[in-house]
C-alpha positions in Angstrom: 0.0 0.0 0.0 1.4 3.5 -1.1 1.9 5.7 2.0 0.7 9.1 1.1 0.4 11.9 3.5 -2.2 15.0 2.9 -0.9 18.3 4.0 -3.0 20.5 5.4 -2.2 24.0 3.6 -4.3 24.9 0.8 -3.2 27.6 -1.8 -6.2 29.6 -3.5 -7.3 32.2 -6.2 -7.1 35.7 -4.7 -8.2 38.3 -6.7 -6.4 41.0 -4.1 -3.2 40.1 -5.5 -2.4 43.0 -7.7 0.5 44.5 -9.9 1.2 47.2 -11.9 1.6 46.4 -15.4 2.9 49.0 -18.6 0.0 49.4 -20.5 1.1 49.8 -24.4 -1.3 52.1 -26.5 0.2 50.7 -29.0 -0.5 47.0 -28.9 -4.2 48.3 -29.0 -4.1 50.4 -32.3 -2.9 53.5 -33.6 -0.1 53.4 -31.1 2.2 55.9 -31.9 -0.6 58.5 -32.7 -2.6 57.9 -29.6 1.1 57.6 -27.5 2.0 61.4 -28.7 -1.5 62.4 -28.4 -2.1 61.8 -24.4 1.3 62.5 -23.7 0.6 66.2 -25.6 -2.7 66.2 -23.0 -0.8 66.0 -20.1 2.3 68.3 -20.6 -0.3 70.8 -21.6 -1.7 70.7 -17.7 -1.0 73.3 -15.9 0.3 73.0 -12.2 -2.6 73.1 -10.2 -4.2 70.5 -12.0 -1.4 68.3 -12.7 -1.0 68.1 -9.1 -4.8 67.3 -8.5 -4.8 64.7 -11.2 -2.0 62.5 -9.6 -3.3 63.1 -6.0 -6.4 61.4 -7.3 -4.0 58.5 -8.8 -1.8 57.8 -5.6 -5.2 57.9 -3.3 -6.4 55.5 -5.7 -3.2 53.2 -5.9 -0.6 53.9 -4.5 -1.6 51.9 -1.0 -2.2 48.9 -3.2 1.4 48.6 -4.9 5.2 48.8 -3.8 6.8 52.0 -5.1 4.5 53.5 -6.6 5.8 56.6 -8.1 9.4 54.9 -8.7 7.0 52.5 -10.9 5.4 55.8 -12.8 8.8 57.5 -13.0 10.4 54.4 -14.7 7.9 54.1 -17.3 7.6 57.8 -17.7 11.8 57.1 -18.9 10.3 54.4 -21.3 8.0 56.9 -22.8 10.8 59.5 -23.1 13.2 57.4 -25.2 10.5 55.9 -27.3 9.5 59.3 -28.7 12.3 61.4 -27.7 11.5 63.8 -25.5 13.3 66.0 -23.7 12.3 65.5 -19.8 15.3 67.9 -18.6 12.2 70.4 -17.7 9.6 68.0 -17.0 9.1 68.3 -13.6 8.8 64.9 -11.2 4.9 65.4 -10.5 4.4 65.5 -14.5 6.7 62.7 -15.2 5.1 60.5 -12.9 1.6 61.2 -13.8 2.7 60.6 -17.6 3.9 57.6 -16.8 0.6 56.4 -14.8 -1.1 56.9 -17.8 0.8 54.3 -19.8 0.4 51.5 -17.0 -2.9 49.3 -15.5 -3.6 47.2 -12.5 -3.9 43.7 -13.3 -5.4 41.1 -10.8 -3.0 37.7 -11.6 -4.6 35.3 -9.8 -8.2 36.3 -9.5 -10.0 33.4 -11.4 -7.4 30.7 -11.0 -4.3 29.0 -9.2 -3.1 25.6 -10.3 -0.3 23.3 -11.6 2.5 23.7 -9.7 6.3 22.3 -9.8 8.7 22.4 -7.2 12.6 22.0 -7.2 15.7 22.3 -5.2 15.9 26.2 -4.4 19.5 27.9 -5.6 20.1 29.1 -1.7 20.5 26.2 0.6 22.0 28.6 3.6 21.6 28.1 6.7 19.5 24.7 6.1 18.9 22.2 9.6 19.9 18.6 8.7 16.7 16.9 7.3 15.4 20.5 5.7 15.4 21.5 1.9 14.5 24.8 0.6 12.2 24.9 -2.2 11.4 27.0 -5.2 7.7 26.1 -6.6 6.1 27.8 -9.8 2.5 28.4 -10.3 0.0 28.6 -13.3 -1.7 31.9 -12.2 -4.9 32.6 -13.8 -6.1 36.0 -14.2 -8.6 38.6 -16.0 -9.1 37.3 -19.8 -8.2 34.2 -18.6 -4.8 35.3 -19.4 -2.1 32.6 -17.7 1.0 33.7 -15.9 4.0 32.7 -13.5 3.8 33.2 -10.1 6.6 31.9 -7.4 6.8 30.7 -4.0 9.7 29.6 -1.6 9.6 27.0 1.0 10.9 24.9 3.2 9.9 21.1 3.3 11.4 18.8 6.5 12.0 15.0 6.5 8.9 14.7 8.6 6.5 15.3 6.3 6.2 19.3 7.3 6.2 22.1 4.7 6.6 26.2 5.5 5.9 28.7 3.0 7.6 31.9 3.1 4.5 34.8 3.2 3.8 36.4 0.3 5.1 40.4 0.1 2.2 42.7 0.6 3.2 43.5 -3.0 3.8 41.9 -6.0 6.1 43.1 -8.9 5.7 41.9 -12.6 9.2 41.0 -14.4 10.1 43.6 -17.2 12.2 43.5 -20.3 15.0 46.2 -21.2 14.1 48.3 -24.1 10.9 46.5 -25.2 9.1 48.1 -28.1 6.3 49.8 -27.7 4.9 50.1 -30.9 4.5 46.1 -31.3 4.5 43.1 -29.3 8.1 41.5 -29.6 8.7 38.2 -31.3 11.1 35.5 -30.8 13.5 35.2 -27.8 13.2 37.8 -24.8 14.6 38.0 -21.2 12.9 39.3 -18.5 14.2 40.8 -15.3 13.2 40.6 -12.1 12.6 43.9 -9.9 16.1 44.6 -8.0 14.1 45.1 -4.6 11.7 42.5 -5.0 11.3 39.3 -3.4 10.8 36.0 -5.7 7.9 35.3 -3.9 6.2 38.1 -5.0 7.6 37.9 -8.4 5.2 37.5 -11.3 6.0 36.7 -15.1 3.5 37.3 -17.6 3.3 37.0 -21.2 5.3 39.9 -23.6 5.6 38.1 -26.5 2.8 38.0 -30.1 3.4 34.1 -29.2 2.7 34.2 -25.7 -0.1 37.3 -25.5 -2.8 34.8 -23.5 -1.1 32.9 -21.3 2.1 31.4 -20.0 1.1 28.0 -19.5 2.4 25.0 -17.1 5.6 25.5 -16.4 8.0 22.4 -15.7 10.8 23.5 -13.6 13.5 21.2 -13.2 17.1 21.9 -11.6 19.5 20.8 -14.6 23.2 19.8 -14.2 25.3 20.0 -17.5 28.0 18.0 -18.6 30.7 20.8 -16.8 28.5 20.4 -13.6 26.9 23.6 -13.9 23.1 23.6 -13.0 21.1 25.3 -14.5 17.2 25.8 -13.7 15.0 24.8 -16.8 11.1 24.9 -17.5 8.9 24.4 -20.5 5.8 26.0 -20.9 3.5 26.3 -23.3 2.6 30.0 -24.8 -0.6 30.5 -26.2 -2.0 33.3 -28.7 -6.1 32.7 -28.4 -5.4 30.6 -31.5 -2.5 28.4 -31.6 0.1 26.9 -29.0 3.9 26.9 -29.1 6.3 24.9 -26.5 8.7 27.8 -25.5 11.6 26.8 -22.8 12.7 29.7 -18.9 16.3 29.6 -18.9 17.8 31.2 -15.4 21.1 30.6 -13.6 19.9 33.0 -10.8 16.5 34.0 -11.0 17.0 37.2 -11.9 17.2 37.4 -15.3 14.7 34.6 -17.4 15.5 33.9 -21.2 12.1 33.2 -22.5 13.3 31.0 -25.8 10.8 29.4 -27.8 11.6 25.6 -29.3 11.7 24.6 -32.6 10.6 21.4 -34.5 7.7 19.0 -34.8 7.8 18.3 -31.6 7.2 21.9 -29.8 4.3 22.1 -31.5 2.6 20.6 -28.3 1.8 21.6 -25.1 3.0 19.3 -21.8 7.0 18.6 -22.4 8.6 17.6 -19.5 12.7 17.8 -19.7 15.4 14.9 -17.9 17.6 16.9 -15.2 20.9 15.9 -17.2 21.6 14.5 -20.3 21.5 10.5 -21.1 23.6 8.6 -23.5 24.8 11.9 -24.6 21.7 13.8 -25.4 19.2 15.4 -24.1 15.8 14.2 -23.5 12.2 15.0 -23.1 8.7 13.0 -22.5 6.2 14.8 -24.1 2.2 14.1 -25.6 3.2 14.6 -28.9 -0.4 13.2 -30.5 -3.0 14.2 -27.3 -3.1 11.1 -25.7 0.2 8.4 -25.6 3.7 9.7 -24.1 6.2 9.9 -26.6 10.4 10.1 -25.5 12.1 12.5 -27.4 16.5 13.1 -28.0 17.6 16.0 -29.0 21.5 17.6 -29.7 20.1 21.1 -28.3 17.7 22.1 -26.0 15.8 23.9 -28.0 15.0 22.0 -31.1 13.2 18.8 -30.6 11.9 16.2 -33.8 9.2 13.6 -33.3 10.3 11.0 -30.7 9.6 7.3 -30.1 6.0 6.5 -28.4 6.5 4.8 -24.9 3.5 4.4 -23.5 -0.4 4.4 -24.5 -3.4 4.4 -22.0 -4.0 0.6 -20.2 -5.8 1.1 -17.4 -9.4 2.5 -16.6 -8.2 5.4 -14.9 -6.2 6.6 -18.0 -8.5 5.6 -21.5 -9.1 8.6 -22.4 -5.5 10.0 -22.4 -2.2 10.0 -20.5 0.8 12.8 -19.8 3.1 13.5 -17.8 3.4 15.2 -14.4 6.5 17.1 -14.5 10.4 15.8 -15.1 11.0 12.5 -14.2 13.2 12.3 -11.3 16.3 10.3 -10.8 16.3 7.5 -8.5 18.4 4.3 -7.8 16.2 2.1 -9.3 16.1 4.2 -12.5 13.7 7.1 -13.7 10.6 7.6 -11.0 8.0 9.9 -13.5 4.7 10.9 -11.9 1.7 10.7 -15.1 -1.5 12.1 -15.0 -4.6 9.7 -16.8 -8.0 10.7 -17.7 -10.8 8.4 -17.5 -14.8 8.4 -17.3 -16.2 11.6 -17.2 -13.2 13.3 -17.9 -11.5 12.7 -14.4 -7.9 13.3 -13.8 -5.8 10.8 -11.4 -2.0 10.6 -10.9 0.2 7.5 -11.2 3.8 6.7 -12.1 5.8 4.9 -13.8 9.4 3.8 -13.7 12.2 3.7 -16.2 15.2 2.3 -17.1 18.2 4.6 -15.9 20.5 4.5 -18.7 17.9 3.7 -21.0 14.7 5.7 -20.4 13.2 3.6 -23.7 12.4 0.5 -21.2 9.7 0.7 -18.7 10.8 -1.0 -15.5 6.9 -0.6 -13.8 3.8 1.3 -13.4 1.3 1.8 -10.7 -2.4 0.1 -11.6 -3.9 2.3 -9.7 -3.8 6.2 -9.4 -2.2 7.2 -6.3 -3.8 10.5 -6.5 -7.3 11.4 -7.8 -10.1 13.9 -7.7 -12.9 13.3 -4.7 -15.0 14.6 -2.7 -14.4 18.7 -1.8 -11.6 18.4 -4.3 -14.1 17.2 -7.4 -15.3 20.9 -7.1 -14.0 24.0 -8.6 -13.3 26.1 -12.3 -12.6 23.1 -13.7 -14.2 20.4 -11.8 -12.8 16.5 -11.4 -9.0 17.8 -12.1 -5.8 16.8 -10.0 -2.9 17.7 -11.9 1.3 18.6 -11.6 3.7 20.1 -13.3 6.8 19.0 -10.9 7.2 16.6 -7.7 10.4 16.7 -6.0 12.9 14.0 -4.0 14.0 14.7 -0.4 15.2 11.6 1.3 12.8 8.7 0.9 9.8 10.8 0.2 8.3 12.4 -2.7 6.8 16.3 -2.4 4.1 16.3 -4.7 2.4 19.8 -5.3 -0.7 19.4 -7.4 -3.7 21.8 -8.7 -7.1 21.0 -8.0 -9.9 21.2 -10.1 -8.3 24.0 -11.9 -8.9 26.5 -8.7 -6.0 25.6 -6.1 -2.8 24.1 -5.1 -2.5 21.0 -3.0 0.5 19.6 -1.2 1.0 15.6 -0.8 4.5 13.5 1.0 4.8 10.4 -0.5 7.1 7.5 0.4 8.9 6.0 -2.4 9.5 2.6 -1.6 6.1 2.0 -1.2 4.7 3.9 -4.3 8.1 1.6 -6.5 6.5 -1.6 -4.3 3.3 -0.4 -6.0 4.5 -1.2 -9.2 
């Protein structure tokens, strides 16, 4: 029998949460006319009533978000180089009141939180023996149902216990250097985060024509390259409204996030789930290449990925309908431990796992028949009902931290022992 422990801590959609984002005139039509013409309106405010104006503003807002006016100043410097202006005589009360203008509150996480991953956090400082501190991503769903990254950090303990750090009263959206703002960008970006602000409260959101609904499911994983380097990794699927691309988070510190999308058949599909090193030489991938078998896929690079080899197709009742993964497989002993996600009858989702051969990934060594994880009772209910799901479980000792969304609406924590759930097999 799998020994599974529930934690008690539930995550949930909270529509308080809040950031300031640039707003871009431009991306909504007749940008560069419409940019010159409010920024016209506003230097030709007299004193009195530029004053009055932003007063109104910061009442408003500026209780609800960090640094307010340092965020209106900086994009007031964004407006200035875009249509070269001259600010030497502009004073600081117009310059910040410009730059409100050209930004908007967003709510992140108001309809949605779900499909987490968790993985080794870069700063192990100051850790008790039996403690690891952890990094998790979430799928943050927001107004449009417009999909972003949101962050936590934790700590997890060999007895089963897990502390989150608390969220900042504010939360600051990443930003790129020099982004245009007479289109949306295409192709690679990087995004920084805030110098002052805390990971925690660090939100990504989509910048790119690719990615302008939603940054979806991110798979972390901590990679170690052949130097011995790591590297933290995630692939994600961007979405337009219309089509999907499989686009790849490249960060060393978490600072600084290349957004890169992938190229080939392959990334042409959502739910790719990358090895933490390279195997035989190359590097490696499951992904759902077809909507319902799990294919392995090689590669040279890590962003170019062909068609791969089809490893396993639904068997079980629990898993008809379709099966994927749950996040990176995760190296054991025994060989590759990768959670799966099934759908059966009435479209409900349950977990399982399979294992695989450690130098070659092509063999399956076992696989649970039953789920050890599905939708019921209070968790059959919510935006998208009879849904458990991951995008990332992590080792510590001899258990398994499995951090999973339910029913589309909130995150879930589950310990796992892992010589039960391989006994299972």
């Amino acid at each position: 029998m799998i020994e599974l422990f529930h934690h008690a801590l539930r995550l949930h959609a909270d529509p308080s949460r809040v950031v300031v984002r640039p707003f871009h005139l431009a991306w909504a039509g007749n940008g560069g006319s419409r940019t010159e013409r409010l920024v016209s309106e506003v230097m030709g405010l007299d004193s009195a009533a530029t004053r009055a104006e932003l007063e109104i503003v910061l009442k408003d807002f500026e209780a609800r978000h960090w640094q307010t006016r340092r965020v209106f100043m900086t994009r007031y410097d964004e407006i200035e180089e875009m249509l070269g202006l001259d600010g030497s005589e502009i004073g600081d009360e117009k310059r910040q009141l410009i730059g409100a203008y050209f930004c908007h509150e967003y709510s992140y996480a108001a309809a949605a939180l779900m499909n987490p991953s968790a993985v080794p956090h870069f700063d192990q400082s100051g850790m008790p023996e039996g403690s690891l501190r952890i990094l998790m991503s979430l799928r943050a769903v927001g107004e449009g149902h417009i999909s972003s990254v949101a962050f936590r950090e934790g700590i997890i303990t060999d007895r089963n216990e897990l502390k989150l750090a608390p969220e900042p009263p504010f939360a600051t959206a990443t930003d790129a250097v020099g982004q245009d703002e007479e289109e949306l960008p295409e192709g690679p970006i990087t995004v920084y985060r805030h110098r002052d602000s805390t990971l925690s409260g660090t939100v990504i959101f989509p910048i790119t024509a690719a990615q302008s609904k939603g940054l979806e499911d991110l798979r972390l994983v901590k990679f170690t390259h052949d130097d011995g380097s790591d590297e933290w990794l995630g692939t994600y699927t961007a979405y337009n409204g219309s089509s999907i691309q499989s686009e790849l988070l490249r960060t060393r510190d978490f600072r600084a996030f290349d957004l890169v999308p992938m190229t080939g058949p392959a990334s042409r599909n959502k739910g790719m789930a990358l090895f933490p090193r390279k195997i035989g030489g190359q590097y490696m991938m499951m992904g759902r290449q077809d909507g319902e078998n799990l294919f392995l896929l090689k590669s040279d690079t890590l962003t170019h990925w062909e068609e791969g080899d089809k490893l396993l197709t639904p068997f079980y009742p629990w898993e008809l309908v379709q099966i994927g993964n749950c996040g990176p497989p995760i190296e054991l002993d025994e060989g590759w431990l990768m959670l799966t996600h099934g759908v059966g009858a009435m479209r409900k989702y349950s977990i399982g796992a399979v294992l695989l051969d450690k130098e070659d990934p092509s063999k399956v060594l076992g696989r649970t028949r039953e789920p050890i994880l599905a939708a019921a009772h209070e968790d059959r209910e919510g935006y998208v009902p009879n849904v458990v799901y991951s995008c990332g479980a992590i080792r510590h000792g001899d258990q398994l931290f499995v951090p999973y969304g339910v029913a589309d609406s909130s995150v879930a924590f589950a310990f796992i022992e892992i010589k039960s759930l391989l006994a299972a097999m």
